[in-house]
N, C-alpha and C positions, 0 to 999 in steps of 0.2 A: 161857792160859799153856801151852804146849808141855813137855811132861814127856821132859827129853834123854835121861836114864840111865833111864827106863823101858823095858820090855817091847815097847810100841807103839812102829811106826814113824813117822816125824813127818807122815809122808804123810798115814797111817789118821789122826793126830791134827789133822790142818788138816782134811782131809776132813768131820772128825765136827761141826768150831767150823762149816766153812761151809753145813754140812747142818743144825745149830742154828738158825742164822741164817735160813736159808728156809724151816725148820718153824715161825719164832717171826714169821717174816712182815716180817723187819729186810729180807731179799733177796726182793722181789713179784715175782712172774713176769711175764716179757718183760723183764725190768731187770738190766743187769749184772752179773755178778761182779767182784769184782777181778781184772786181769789177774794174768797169773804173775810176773811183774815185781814188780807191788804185793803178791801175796803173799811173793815173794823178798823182798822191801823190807820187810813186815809183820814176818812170825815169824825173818828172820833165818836164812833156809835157804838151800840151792843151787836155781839152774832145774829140778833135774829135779824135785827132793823136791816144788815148785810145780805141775809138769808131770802129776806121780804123781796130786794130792791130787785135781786136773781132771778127770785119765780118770779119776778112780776116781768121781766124781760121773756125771761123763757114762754111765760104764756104768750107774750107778742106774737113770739117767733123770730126773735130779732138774735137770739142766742142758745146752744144747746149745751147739755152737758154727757159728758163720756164719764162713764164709771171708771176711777183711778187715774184718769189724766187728767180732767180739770171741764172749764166752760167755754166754748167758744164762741164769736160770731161765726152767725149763718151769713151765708152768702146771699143775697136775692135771689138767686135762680137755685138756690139749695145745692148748692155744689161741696163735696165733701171737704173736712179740713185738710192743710196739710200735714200728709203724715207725719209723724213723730218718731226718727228711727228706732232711741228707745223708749220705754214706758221709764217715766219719769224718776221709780225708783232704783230705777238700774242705773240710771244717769247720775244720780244721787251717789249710789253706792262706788261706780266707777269713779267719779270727780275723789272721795276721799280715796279712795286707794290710789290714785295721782299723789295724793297729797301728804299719803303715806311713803311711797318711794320716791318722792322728790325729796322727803325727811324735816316738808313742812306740819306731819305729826312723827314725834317720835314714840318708838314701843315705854307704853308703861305711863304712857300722859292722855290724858282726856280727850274723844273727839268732840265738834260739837255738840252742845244739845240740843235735844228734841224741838226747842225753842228758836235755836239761832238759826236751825237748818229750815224750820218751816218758815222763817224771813228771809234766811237767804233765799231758798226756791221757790217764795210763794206758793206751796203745797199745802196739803191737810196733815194733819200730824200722823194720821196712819201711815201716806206714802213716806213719812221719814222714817218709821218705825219698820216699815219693812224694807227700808233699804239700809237700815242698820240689822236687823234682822239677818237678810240678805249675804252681809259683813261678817256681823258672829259665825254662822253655818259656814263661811271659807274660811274662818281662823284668823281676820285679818283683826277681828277685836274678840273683846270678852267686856261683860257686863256686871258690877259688882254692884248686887241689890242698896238701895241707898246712900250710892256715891256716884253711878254713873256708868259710861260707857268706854271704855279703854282702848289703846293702841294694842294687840298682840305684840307678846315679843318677836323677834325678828324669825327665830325658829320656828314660832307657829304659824309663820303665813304661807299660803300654798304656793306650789313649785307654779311657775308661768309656763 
């Protein structure tokens, strides 16, 4: 529980809960943090107080970040993460096209939005953006300026 009208800033105070968390062995090393997002989402703060609580782990050394996959715990002996077999947006983009031919989206009705997909994956909104991206360029959607992101009809998705 974040203490507002205290002394501490809420930065040093997320910083301290997620440095608990990876001394008490809840965050294992090579395994992610919660994005800034979810901790925005979590304690109820703005992006930066999220942003703060990050670097200030990262300067530790107690956590690192990979451009396009996310934040991790270091290990104590600096042992790499577990790898990731795909980059995140591909998994993104694979997962709905599951979800296209199972016919839990049908052609011609909205995928998620930019919104619901970066809570669901705890991602940045870029990697949602290119794994819809991704989507558009195989045909499996199409994007119609100020209504959203769509199912392709069934004839425009590419041969398996």
């Amino acid at each position: 529980m974040l203490d507002h009208d205290g002394d501490t800033h809420l930065y040093v105070q997320i910083a301290e809960i997620i440095r608990e968390q990876i001394q008490r062995g809840d965050l294992a090393p090579g395994r992610p943090i919660p994005s800034e997002a979810a901790i925005q989402s979590e304690f109820g703060v703005a992006r930066t107080t999220a942003r703060r609580a990050v670097h200030m782990l990262r300067e530790e050394g107690l956590i690192y970040t990979v451009q396009g996959e996310g934040t991790f715990v270091a290990a104590p002996d600096s042992a790499p993460r577990e790898p990731r077999k795909l980059p995140m947006y591909r998994k993104i983009a694979e997962d709905i096209v599951q979800e296209i031919r199972s016919g839990d989206l049908r052609p011609r009705r909205p995928v998620p939005s930019e919104t619901a997909l970066v809570q669901r994956y705890e991602v940045a909104r870029e990697t949602v953006r290119r794994a819809i991206g991704r989507l558009r360029d195989q045909g499996w959607v199409y994007t119609v300026p100020q209504r959203g992101t769509f199912v392709s009809a069934e004839d425009k998705w590419p041969e398996d």
